[in-house]
C-alpha positions as CSV (number, residue, x, y, z in Angstrom):
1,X,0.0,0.0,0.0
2,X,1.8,2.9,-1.0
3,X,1.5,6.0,2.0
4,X,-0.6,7.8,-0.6
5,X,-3.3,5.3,-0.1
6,X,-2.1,4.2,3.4
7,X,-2.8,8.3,4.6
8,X,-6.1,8.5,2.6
9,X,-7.4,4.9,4.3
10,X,-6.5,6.2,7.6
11,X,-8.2,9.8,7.2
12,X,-11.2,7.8,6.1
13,X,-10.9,5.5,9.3
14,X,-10.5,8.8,11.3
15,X,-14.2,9.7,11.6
16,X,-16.2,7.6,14.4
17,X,-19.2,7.7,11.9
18,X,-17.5,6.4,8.6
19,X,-16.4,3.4,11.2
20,X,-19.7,3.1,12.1
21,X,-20.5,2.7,8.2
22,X,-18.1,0.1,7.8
23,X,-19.0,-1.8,11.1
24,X,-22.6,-2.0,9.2
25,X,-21.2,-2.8,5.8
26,X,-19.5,-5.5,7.6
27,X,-22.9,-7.4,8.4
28,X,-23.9,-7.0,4.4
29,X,-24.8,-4.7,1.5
30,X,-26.9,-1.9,2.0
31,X,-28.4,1.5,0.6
32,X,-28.0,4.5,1.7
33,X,-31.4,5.1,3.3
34,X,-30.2,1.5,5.6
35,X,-27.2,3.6,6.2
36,X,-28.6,6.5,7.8
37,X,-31.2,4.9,9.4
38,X,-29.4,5.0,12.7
39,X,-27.5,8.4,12.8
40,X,-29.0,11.6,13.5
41,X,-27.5,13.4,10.4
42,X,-28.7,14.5,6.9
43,X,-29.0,11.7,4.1
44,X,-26.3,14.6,2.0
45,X,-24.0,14.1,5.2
46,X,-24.1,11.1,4.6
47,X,-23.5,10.5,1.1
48,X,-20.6,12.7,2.0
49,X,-19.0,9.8,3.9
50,X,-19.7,7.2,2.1
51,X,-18.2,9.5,-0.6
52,X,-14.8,9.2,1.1
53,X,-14.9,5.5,1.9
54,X,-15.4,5.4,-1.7
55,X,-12.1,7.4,-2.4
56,X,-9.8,5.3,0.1
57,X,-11.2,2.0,-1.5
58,X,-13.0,1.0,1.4
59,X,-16.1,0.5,0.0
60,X,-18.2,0.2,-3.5
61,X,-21.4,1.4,-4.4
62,X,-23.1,-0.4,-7.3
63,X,-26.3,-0.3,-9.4
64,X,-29.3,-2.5,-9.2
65,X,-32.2,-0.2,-10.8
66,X,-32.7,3.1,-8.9
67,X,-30.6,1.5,-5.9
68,X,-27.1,2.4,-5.2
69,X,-26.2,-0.8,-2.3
70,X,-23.1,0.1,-0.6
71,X,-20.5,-3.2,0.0
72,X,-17.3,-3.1,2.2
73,X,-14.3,-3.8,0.0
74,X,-12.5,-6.6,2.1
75,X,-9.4,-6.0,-0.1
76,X,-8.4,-2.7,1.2
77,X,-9.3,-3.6,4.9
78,X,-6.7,-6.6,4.1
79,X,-3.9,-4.1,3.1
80,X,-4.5,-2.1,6.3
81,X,-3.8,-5.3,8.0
82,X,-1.3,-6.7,6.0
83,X,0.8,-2.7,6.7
84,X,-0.1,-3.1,10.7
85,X,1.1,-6.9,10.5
86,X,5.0,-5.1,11.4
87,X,3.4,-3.0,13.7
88,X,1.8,-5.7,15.6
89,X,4.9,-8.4,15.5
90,X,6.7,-5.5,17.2
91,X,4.5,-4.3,20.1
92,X,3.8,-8.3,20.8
93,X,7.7,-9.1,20.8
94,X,7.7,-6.1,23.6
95,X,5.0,-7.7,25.4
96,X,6.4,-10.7,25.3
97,X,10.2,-9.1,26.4
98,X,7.9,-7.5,29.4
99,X,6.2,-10.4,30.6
100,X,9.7,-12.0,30.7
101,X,11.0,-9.4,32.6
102,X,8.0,-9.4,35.3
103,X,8.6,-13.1,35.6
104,X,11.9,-12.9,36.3
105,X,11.3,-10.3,39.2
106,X,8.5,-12.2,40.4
107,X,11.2,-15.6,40.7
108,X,13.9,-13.0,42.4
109,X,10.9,-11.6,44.8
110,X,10.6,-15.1,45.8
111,X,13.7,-15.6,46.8
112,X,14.4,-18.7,43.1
C-alpha cells in the first residue's frame, strides 16, 4: 500500500461515523437510506462519507435499478492489515520481552 493510499485509508478511518458505516457494511450490503437509518445526520451528510470511503477503497457502491447498495471492500481492509502486521509483530515481541522481565522479578521476589 503505498503512504498515498495508506494516509487516505486512515483519514477515512479517522471519523467515528464512517467506522460506524463500515461496522454495518460488515454485516452486508446496504443502501444509503439503511445507512442513515441509525445516525442523527442528513441523508447529504451522509453521502458525503460514504463519498470518502469510496475514495480510500473501502467500499463500492453499485447499481441494481434506482438503488445504489453500498458493499465493504474486504481487499483494502486486508492491506490495512497486512501494513499493521510489522506494527503488531513489534508491540507483541515487547509484550512478550515485558512479561519475561516481570517473571523474572516475580522468581527473584521469591527468593528462586
Amino acid at each position: 500500500m503505498n503512504a498515498d493510499a495508506l494516509s487516505q485509508t486512515f483519514s477515512a478511518l479517522a471519523d467515528p461515523t464512517r467506522r460506524a458505516i463500515l461496522a454495518r457494511l460488515a454485516e452486508g450490503e446496504a443502501t444509503v437510506n439503511e445507512i442513515a437509518a441509525p445516525f442523527a445526520i442528513s441523508l447529504p451528510a451522509v453521502s458525503r462519507h460514504l463519498k470518502v470511503l469510496e475514495a480510500a477503497g473501502l467500499i463500492t457502491r453499485g447499481r441494481d435499478a434506482q438503488w445504489r447498495p453500498c458493499r465493504l471492500e474486504p481487499a483494502a481492509l486486508k492491506r490495512l492489515d497486512d501494513w499493521l502486521e510489522r506494527y503488531r509483530r513489534f508491540w507483541s515481541g515487547g509484550f512478550d520481552k515485558m512479561q519475561a522481565y516481570l517473571d523474572d522479578l516475580k522468581r527473584k521476589e521469591k527468593g528462586e
